[in-house]
MIDOSE-1310 file (N, C-alpha, C; in nm, 2 decimals, decimal comma, always signed):
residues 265
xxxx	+1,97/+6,19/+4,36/+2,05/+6,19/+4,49/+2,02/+6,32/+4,56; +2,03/+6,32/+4,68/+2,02/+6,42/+4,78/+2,14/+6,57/+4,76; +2,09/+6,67/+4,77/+2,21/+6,77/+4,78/+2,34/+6,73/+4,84; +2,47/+6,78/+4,83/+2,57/+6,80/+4,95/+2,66/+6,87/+4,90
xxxx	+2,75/+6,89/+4,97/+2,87/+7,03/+4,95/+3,01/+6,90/+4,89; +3,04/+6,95/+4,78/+3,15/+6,88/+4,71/+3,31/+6,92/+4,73; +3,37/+6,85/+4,79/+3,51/+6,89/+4,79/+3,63/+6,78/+4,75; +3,74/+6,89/+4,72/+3,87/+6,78/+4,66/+3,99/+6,85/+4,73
xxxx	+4,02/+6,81/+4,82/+4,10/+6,83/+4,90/+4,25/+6,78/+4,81; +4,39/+6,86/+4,88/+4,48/+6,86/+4,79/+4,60/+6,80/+4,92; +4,55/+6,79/+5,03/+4,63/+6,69/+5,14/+4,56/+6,64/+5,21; +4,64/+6,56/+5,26/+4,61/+6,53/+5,36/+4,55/+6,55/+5,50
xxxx	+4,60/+6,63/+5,50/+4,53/+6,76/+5,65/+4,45/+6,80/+5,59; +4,42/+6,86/+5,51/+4,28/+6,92/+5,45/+4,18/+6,84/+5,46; +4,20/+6,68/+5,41/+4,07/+6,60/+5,39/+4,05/+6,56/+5,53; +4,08/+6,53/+5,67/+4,05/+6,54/+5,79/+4,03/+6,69/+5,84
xxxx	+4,05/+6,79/+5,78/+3,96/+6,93/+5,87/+3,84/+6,89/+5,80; +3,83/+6,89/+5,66/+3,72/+6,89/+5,58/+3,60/+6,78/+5,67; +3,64/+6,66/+5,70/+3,57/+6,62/+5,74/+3,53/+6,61/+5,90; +3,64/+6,65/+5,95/+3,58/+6,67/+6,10/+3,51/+6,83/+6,10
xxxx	+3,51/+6,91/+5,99/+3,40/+7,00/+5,99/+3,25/+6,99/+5,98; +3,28/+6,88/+5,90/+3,15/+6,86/+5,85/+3,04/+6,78/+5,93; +2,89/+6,79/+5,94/+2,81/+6,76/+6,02/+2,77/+6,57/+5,97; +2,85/+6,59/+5,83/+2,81/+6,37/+5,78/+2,89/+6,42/+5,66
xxxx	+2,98/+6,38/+5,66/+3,09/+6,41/+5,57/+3,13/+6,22/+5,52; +3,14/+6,23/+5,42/+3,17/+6,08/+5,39/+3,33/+6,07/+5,24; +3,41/+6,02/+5,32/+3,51/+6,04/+5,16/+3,48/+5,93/+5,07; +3,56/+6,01/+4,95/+3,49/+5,91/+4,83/+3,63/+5,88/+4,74
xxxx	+3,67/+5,78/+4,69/+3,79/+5,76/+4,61/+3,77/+5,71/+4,50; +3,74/+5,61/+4,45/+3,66/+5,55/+4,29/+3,48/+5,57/+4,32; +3,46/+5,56/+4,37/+3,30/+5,54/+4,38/+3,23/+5,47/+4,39; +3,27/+5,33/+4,35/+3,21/+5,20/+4,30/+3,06/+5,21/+4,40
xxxx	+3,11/+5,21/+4,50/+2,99/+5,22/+4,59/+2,94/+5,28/+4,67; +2,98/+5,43/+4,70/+2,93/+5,56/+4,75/+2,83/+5,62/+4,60; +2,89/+5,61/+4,51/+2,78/+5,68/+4,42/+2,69/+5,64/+4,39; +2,67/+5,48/+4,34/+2,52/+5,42/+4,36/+2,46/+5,45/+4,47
xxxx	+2,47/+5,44/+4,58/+2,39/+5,41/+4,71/+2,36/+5,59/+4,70; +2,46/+5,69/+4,65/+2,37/+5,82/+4,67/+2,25/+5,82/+4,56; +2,30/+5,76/+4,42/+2,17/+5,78/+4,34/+2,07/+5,74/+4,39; +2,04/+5,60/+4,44/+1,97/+5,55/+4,52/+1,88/+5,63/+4,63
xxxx	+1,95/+5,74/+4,68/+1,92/+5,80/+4,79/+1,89/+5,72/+4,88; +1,99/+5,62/+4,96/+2,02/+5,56/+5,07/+2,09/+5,58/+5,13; +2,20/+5,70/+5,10/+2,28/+5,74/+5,19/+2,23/+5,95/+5,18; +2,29/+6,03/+5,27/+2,21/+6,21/+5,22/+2,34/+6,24/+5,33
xxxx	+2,48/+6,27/+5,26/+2,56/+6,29/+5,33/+2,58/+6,43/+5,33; +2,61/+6,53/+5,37/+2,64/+6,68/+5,39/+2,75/+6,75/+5,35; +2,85/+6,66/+5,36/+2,94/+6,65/+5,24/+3,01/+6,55/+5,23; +3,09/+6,53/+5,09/+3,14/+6,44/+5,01/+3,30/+6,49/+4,97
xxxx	+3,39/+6,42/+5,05/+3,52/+6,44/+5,02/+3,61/+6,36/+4,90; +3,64/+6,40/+4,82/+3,69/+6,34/+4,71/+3,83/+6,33/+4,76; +3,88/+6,20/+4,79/+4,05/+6,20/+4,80/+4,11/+6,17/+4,66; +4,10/+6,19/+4,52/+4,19/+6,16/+4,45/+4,21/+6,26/+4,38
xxxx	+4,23/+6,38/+4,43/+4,34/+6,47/+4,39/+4,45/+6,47/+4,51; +4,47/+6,43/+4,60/+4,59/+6,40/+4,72/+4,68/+6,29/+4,66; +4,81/+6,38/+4,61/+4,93/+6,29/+4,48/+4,98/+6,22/+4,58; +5,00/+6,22/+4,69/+5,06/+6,07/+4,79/+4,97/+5,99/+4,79
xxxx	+4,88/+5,96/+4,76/+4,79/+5,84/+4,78/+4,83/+5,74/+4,66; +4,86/+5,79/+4,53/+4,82/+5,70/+4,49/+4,99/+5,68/+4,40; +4,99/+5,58/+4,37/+5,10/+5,50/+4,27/+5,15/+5,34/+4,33; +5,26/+5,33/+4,28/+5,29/+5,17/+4,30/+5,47/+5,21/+4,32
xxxx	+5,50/+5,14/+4,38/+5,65/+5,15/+4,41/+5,69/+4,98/+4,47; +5,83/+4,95/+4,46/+5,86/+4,88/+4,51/+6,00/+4,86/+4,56; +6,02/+4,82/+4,66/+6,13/+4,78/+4,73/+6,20/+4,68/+4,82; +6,28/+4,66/+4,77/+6,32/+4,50/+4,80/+6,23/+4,39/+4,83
xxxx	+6,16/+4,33/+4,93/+6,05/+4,26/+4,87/+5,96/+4,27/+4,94; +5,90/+4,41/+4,92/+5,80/+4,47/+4,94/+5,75/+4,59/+4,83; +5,61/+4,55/+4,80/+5,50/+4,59/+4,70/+5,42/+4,72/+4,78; +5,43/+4,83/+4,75/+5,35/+4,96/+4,82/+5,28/+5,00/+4,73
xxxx	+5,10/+5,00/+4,74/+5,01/+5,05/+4,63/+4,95/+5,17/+4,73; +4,96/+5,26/+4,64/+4,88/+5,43/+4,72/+4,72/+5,37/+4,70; +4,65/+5,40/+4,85/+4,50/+5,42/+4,83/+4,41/+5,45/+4,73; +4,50/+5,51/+4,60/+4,40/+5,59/+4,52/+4,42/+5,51/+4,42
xxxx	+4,52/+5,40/+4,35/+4,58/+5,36/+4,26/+4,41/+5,25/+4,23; +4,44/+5,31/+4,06/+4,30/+5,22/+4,07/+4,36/+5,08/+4,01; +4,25/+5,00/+4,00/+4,23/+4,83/+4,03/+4,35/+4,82/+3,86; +4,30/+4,88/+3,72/+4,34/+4,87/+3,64/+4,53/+4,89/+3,64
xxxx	+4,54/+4,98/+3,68/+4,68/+5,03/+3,70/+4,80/+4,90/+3,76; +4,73/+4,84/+3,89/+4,78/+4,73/+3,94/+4,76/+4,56/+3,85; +4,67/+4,63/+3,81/+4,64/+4,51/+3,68/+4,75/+4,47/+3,57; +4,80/+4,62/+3,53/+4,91/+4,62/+3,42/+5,02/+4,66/+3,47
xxxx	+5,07/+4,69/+3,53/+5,17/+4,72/+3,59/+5,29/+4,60/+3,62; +5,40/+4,65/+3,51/+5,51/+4,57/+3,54/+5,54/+4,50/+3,68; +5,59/+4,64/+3,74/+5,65/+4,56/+3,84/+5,58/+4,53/+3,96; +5,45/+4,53/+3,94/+5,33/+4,39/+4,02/+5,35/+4,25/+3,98
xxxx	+5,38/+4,23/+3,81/+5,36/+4,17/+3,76/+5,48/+4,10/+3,81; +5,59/+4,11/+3,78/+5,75/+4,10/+3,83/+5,77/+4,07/+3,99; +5,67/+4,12/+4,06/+5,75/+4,08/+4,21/+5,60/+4,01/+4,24; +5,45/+4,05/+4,24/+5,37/+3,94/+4,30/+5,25/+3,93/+4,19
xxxx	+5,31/+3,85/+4,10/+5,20/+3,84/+3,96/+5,06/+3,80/+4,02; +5,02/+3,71/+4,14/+4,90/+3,69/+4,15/+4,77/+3,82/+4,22; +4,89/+3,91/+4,29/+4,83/+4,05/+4,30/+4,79/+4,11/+4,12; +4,88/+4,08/+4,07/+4,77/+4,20/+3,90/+4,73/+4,09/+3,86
xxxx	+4,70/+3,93/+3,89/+4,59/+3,86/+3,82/+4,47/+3,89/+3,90; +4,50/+3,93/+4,06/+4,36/+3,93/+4,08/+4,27/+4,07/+4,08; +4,38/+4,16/+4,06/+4,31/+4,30/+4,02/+4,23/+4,33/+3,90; +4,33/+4,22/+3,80/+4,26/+4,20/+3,65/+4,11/+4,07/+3,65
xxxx	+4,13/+4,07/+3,76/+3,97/+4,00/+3,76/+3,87/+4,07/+3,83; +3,87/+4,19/+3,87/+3,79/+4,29/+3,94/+3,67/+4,34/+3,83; +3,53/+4,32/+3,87/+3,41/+4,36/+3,73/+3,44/+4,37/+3,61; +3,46/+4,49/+3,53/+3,47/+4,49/+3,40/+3,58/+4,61/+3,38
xxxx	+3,60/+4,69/+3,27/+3,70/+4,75/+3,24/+3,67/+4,89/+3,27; +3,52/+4,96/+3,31/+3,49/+5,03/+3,36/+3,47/+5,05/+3,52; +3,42/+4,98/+3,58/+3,50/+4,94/+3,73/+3,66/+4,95/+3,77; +3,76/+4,85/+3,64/+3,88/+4,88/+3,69/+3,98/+5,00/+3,67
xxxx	+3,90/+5,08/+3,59/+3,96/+5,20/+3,57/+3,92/+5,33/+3,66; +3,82/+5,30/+3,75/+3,73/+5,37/+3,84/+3,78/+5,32/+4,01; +3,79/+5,21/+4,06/+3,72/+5,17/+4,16/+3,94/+5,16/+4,18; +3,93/+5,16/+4,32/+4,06/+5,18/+4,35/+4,08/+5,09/+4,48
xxxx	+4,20/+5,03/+4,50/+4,24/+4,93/+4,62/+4,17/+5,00/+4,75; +4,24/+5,14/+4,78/+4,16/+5,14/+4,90/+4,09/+5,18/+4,92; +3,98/+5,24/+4,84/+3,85/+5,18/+4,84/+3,76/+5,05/+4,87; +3,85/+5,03/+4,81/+3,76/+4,84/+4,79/+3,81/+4,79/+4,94
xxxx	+3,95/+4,78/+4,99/+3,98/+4,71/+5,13/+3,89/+4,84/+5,27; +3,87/+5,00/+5,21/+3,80/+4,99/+5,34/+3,64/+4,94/+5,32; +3,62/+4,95/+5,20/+3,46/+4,90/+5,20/+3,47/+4,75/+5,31; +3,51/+4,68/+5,26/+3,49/+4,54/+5,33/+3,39/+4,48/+5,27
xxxx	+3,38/+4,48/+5,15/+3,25/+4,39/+5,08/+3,31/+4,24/+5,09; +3,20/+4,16/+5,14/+3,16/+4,00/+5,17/+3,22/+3,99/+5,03; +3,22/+4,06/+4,86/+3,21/+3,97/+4,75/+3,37/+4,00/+4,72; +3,41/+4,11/+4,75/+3,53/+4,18/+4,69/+3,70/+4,14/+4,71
xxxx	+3,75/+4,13/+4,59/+3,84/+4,03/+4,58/+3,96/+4,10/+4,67; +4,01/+4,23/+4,68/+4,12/+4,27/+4,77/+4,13/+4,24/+4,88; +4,03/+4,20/+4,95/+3,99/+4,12/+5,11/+4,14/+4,00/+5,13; +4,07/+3,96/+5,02/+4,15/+3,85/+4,98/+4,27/+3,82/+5,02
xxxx	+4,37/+3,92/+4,89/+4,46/+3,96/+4,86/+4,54/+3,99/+4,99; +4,46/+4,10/+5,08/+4,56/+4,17/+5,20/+4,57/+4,07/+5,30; +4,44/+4,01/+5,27/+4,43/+3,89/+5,42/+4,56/+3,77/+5,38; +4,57/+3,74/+5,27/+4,64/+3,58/+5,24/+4,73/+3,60/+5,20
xxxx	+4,81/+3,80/+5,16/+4,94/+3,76/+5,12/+5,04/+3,86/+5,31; +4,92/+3,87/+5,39/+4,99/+3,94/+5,48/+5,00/+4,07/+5,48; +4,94/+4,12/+5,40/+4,96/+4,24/+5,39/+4,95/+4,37/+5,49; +4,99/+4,49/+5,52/+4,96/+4,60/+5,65/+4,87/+4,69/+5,54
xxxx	+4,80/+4,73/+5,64/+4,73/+4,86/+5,61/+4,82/+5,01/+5,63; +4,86/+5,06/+5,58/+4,89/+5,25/+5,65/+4,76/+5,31/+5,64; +4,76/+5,42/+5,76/+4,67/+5,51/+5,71/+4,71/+5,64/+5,76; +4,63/+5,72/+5,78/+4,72/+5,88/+5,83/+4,75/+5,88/+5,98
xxxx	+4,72/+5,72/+6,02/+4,70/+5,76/+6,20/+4,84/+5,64/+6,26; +4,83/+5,54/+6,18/+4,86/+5,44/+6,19/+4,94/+5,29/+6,10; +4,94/+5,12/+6,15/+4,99/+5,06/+6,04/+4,89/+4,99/+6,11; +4,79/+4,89/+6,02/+4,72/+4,79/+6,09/+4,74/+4,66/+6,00
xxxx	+4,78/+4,57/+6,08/+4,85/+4,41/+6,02/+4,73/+4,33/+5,95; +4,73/+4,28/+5,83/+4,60/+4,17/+5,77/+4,49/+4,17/+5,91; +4,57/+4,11/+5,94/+4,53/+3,98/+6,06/+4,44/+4,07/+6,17; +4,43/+4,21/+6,19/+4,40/+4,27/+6,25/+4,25/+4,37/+6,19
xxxx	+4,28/+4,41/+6,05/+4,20/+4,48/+5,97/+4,08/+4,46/+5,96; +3,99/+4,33/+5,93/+3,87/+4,32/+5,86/+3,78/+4,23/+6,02; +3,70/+4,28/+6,03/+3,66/+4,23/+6,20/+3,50/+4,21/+6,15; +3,44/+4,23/+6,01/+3,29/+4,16/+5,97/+3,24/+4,21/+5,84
xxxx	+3,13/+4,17/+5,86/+3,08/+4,24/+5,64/+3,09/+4,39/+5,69; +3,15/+4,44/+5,62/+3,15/+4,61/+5,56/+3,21/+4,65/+5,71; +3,34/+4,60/+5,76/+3,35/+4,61/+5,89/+3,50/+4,63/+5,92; +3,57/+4,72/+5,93/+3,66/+4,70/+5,95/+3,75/+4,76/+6,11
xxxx	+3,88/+4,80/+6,06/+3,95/+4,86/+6,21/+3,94/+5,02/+6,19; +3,92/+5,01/+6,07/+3,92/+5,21/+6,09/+3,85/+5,25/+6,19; +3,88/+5,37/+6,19/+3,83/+5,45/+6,29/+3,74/+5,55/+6,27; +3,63/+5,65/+6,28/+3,63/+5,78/+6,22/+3,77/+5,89/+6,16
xxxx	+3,73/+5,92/+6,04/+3,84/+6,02/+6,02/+3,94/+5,98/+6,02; +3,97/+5,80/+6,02/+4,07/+5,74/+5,97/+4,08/+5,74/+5,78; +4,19/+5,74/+5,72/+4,18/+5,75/+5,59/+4,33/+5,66/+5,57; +4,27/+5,58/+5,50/+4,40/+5,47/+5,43/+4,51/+5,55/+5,35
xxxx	+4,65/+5,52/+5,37/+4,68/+5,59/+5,24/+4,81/+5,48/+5,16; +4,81/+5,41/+5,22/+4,87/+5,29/+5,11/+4,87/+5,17/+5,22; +4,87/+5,06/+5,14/+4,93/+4,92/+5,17/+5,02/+4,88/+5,11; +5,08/+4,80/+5,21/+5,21/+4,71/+5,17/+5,20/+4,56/+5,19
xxxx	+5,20/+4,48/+5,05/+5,25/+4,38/+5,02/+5,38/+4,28/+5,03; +5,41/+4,21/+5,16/+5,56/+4,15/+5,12/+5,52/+4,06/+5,03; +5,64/+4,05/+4,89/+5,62/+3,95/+4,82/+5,68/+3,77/+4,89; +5,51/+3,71/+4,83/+5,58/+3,59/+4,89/+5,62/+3,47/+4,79
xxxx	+5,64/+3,34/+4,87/+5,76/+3,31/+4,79/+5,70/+3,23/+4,67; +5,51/+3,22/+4,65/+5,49/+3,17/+4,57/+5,28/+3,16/+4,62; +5,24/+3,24/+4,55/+5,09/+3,25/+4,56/+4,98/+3,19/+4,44; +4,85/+3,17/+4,45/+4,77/+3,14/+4,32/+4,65/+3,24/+4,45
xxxx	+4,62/+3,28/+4,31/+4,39/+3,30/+4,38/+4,34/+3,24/+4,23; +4,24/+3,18/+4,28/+4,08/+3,16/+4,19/+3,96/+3,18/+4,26; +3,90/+3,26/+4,14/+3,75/+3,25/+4,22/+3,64/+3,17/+4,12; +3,53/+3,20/+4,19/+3,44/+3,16/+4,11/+3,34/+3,27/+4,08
xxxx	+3,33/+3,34/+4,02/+3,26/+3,47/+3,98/+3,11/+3,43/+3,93; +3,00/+3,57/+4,03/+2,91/+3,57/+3,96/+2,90/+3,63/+3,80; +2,83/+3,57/+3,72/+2,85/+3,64/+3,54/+2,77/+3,78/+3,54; +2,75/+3,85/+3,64/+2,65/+3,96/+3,58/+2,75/+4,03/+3,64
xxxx	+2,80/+4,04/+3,81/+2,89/+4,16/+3,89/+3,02/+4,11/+3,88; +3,10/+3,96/+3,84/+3,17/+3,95/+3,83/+3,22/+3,98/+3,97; +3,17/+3,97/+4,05/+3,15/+3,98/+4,24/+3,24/+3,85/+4,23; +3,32/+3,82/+4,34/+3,34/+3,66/+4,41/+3,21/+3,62/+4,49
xxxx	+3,18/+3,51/+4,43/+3,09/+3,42/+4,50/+3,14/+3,32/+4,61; +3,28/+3,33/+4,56/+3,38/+3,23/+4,65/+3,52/+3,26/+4,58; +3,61/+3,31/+4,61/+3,76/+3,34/+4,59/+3,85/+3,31/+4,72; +3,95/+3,23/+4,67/+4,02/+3,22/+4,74/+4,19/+3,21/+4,70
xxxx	+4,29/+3,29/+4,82/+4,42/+3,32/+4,78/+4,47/+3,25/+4,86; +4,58/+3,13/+4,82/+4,65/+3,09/+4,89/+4,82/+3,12/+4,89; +4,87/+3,14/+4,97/+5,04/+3,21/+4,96/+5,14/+3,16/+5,06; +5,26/+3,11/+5,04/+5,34/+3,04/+5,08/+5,43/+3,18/+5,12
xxxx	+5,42/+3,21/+5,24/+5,53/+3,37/+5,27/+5,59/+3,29/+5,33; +5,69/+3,41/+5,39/+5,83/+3,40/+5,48/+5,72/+3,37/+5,60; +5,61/+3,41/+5,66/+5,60/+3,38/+5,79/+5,50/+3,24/+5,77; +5,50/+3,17/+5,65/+5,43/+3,05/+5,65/+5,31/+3,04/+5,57
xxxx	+5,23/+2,96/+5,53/+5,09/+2,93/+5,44/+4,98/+2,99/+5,49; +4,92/+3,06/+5,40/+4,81/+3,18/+5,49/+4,70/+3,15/+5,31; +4,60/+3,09/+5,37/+4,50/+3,09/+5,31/+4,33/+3,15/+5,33; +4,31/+3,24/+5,24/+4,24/+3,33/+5,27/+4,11/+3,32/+5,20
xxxx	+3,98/+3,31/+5,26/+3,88/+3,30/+5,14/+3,77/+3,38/+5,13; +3,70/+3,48/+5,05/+3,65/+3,57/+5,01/+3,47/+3,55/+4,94; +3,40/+3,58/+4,94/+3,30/+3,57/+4,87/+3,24/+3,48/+4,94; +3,27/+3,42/+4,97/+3,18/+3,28/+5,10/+3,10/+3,35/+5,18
xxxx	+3,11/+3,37/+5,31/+3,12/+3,40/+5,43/+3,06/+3,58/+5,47; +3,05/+3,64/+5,55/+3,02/+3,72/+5,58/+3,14/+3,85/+5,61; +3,22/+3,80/+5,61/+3,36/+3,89/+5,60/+3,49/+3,77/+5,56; +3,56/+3,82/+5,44/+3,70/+3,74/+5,46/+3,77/+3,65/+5,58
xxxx	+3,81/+3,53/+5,56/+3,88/+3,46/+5,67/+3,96/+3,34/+5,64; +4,05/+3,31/+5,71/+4,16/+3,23/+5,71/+4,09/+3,13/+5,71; +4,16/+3,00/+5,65/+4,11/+2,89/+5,62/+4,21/+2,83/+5,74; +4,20/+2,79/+5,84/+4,33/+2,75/+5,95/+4,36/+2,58/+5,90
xxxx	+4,25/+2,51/+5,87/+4,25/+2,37/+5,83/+4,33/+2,36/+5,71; +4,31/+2,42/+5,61/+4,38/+2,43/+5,49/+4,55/+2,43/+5,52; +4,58/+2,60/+5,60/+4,67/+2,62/+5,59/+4,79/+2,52/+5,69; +4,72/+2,42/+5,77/+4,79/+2,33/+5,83/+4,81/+2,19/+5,73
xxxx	+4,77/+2,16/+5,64/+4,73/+2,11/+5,57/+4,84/+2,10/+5,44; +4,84/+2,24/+5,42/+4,94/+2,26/+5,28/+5,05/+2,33/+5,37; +5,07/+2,30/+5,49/+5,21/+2,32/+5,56/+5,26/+2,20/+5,59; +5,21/+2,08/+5,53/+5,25/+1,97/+5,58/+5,29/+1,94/+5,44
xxxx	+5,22/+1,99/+5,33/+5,26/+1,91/+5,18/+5,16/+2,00/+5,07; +5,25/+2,14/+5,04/+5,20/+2,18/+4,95/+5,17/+2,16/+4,82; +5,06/+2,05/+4,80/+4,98/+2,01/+4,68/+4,85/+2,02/+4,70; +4,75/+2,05/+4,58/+4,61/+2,02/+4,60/+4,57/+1,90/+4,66
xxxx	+4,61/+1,77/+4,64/+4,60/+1,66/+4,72/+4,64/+1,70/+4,81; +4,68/+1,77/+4,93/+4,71/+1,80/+5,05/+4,57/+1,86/+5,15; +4,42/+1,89/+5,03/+4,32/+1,95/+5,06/+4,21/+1,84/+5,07; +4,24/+1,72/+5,00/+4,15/+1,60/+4,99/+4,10/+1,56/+5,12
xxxx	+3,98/+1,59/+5,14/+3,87/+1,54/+5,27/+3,85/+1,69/+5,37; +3,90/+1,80/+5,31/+3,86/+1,88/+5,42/+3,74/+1,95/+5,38; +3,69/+2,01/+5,51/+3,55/+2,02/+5,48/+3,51/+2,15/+5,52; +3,46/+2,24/+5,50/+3,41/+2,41/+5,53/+3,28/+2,39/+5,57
xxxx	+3,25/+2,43/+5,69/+3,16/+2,43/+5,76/+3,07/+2,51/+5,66; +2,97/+2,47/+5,60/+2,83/+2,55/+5,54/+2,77/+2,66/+5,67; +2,79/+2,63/+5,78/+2,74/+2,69/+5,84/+2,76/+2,84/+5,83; +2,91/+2,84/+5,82/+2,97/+2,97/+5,85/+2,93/+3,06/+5,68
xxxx	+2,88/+2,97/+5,62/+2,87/+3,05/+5,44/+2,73/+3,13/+5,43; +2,77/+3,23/+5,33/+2,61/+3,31/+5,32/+2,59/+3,21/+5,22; +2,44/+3,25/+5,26/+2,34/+3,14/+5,13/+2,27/+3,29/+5,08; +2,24/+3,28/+4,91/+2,14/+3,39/+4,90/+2,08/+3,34/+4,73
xxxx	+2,06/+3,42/+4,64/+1,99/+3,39/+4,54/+2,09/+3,37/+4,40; +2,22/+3,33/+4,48/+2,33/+3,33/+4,38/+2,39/+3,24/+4,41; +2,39/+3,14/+4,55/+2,45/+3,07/+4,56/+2,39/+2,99/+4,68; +2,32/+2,84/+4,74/+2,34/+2,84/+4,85/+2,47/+2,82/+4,96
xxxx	+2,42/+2,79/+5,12/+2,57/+2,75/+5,19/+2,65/+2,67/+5,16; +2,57/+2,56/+5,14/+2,63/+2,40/+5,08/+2,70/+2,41/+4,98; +2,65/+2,46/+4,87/+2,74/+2,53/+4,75/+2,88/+2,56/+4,74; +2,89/+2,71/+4,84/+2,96/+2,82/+4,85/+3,05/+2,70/+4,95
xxxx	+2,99/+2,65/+5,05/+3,14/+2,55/+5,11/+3,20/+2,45/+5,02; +3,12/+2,41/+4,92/+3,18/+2,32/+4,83/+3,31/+2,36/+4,71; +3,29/+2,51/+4,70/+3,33/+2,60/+4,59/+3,47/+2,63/+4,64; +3,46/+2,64/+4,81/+3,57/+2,72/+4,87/+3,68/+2,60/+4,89
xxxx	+3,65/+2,48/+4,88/+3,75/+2,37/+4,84/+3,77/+2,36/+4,73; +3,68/+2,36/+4,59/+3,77/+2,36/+4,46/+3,83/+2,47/+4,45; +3,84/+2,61/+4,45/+3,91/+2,68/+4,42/+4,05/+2,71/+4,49; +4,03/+2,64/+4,62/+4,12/+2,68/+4,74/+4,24/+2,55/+4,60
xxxx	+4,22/+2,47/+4,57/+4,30/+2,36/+4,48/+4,31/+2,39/+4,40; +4,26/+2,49/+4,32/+4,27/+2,58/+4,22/+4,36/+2,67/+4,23; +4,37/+2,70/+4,32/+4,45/+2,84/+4,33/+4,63/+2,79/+4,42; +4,58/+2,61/+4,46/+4,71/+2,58/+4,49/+4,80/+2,53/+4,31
xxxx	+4,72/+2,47/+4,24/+4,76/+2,46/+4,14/+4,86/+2,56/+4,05; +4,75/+2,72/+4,03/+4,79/+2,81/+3,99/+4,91/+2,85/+4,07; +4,97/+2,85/+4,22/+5,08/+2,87/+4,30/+5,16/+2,83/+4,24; +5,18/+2,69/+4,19/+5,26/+2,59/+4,15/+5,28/+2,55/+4,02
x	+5,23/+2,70/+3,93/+5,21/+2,72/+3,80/+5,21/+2,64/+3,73
């Protein structure tokens, strides 16, 4: 990898001087995917801001029926963690399906929701249980956050520092995982909230998105038979060397039934 100047900023304010000082300043929180792409030398940033020494970022709290995970809290922690388990169990089943045991001890929620990876299962999660974004500037709604692959509403020198989960009143996800990255090739969350059925699918498509057909669908009669005859446009699915369109639209109906099952335990 390329030189750059290393820092671990201990607030908040620090890690925004740090980086509006800097001439290509890039923050880094698990690494999953800033540190490959430096070994690679595909990225030659000037400096590199570490946010996980900033103690507000990271932990799990909860309150009445809402779930708050700090930016830094890695994948594994939400994975075992009681009271995930206790208010939205399908949040630490799908954290505990994130790569392997070295990934989820490394790679952290907000990391993973600002990357915006096409394969990555938290897309999911924030899109289909409704979830907000916080960051140091602002609150940004699911529904508003993820706008294409690796694409989101941040801003420059925007930095996440928790999301919030309302628990709803009854969720499943399944994916269908590649066997080597354990990536979603197709994952999808479906969740029955207070504001209605929000079905969300992952690993298809080019950025996370609502399934609208679905969710009218299992608002009329929440069962897998409530999904029989609908159809996902292949068009809208990436095709690549793991999956074609035709595939990946066919996938995104069994598991979307899959995951109404698992809802309905």
């Amino acid at each position: 990898m390329y030189a750059f100047n290393y820092h671990k900023p201990a607030s908040l304010d620090e890690a925004a001087k740090l980086l509006s000082g800097a001439s290509d300043g890039k923050f880094i929180a698990g690494g999953q995917t800033l540190l490959p792409t430096l070994k690679l030398r595909l990225a030659s940033p000037s400096d590199v801001i570490d946010l996980g020494g900033i103690k507000e970022l990271n932990g799990i709290t909860v309150s009445g029926n809402t779930v708050t995970i700090g930016a830094t809290t890695k994948h594994a922690a939400v994975a075992s963690s009681a009271e995930v388990q206790k208010s939205i169990p399908v949040l630490s089943y799908l954290a505990g399906l994130i790569g392997d045991p070295q990934v989820r001890n490394m790679g952290t929620i907000g990391g993973s929701v600002a990357n915006n990876d096409p394969a990555a299962d938290y897309p999911a999660a924030v899109l289909g249980l409704g979830a907000t974004v916080h960051t140091n500037r602002r609150a940004i709604t699911a529904d508003d956050f993820f706008k294409g692959m690796f694409e989101t509403a941040l801003e420059d020198g925007e930095i996440i520092t928790r999301i919030e989960f309302p628990v709803p009143k009854r969720a499943g996800y399944e994916k269908f995982r590649n066997p080597a990255s354990r990536y979603a090739m197709v994952g999808v969350m479906v969740a029955e909230t207070a504001g209605g059925i929000r079905v969300a699918v992952t690993g298809a498509a080019p950025c996370v998105f609502r399934h609208k057909e679905m969710e009218a669908a299992l608002s009329k009669s929440f069962s897998a038979d409530a999904l029989n005859g609908i159809r996902t446009d292949p068009g809208m699915m990436n095709s690549d060397i793991h999956a074609s369109a035709e595939y990946r639209a066919h996938l995104v109906g069994v598991m979307a039934k899959r995951a109404v099952q698992k809802a309905l335990g």
